[in-house]
N, C-alpha and C positions, 0 to 999 in steps of 0.2 A: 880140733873143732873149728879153729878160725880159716880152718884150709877150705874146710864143706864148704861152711856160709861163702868166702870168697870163688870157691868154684860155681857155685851157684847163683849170685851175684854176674860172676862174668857169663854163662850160659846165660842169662836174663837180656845183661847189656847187649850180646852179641845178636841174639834170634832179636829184638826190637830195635836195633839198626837194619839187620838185614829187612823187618818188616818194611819199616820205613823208606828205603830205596825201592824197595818192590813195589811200594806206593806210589815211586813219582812215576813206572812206568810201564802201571796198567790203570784200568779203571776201578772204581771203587767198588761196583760190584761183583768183580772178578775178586780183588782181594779181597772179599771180604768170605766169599766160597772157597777160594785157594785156602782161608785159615780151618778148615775143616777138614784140612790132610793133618794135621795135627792125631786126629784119630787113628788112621794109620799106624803112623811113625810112632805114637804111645803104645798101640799095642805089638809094634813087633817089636820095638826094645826092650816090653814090659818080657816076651819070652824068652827074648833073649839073654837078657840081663837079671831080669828078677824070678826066672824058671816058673811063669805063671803058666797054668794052664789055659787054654784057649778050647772051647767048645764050637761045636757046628754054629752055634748061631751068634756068636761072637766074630767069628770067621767072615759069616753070609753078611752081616753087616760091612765086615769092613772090606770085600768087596762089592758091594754098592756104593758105599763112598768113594773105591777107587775108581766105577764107573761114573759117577756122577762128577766127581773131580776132570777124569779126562773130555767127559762134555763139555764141563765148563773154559776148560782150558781151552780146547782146541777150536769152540764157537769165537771165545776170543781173538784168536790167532788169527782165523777163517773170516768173521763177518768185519764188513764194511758196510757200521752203522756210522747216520750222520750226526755224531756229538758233538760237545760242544769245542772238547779237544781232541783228536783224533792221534792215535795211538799208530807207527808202524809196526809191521810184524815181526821185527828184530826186535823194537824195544817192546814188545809185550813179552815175547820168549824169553829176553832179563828179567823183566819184572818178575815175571811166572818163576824163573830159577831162585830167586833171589826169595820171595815168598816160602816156595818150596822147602829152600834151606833154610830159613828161619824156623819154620815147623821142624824139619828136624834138630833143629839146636832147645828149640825151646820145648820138644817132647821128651829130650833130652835132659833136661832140668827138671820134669816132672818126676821122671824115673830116676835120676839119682835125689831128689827130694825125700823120694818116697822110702828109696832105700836106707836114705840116713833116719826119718821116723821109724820106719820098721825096727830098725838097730837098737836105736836108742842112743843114738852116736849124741845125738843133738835132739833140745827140748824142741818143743814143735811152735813156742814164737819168736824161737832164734828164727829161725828161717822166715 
């Protein structure tokens, strides 16, 4: 039981370093839209891993958030607004990676979260 909770503890620790680097290099509005691939990356591990079924409109959402994700992303990449600190386009594309990978580490921990209450491996305020 003590492995869960530490597995899960380090998927925690990891996807909020990664946040936080991706923080120093985008803008705050960008990361704050990039944490909305998180939906995504929960549902495709949920069928991968936890054999959830997925329906049409479960689907049709979360490719709208993949489109809306690539707007935002690639607006950032693309514009040259005048802030107050200005981003180049290499260090946005870290940011953006870095973000990215944090959602999936930390949809990651959703889905084995879930799996350990489903079980009954673990009470649910261990976790």
């Amino acid at each position: 039981m003590s492995i869960c909770i530490d597995m899960s503890v380090c998927f925690d620790l990891v996807g909020t370093s990664f946040q936080a680097v991706g923080l120093v290099y985008t803008p705050v509005s960008v990361f704050q839209m990039l944490k909305g691939s998180i939906i995504v990356f929960s549902a495709a591990l949920s069928v991968i891993f936890l054999k959830r079924k997925m329906y049409r409109n479960h689907w049709g959402g979360v490719i709208i958030c993949v489109i809306a994700l690539s707007l935002v992303g690639s607006s950032s990449i693309f514009s040259r607004d005048s802030q107050a600190v200005s981003f180049s386009a290499g260090e946005v594309i870290t940011g953006i990676c870095f973000i990215i990978g944090s959602q999936v580490v930390c949809a990651s921990q959703y889905v084995v979260e879930e799996f350990l209450l489903k079980g009954g491996a673990v009470p649910p305020l261990a976790l």
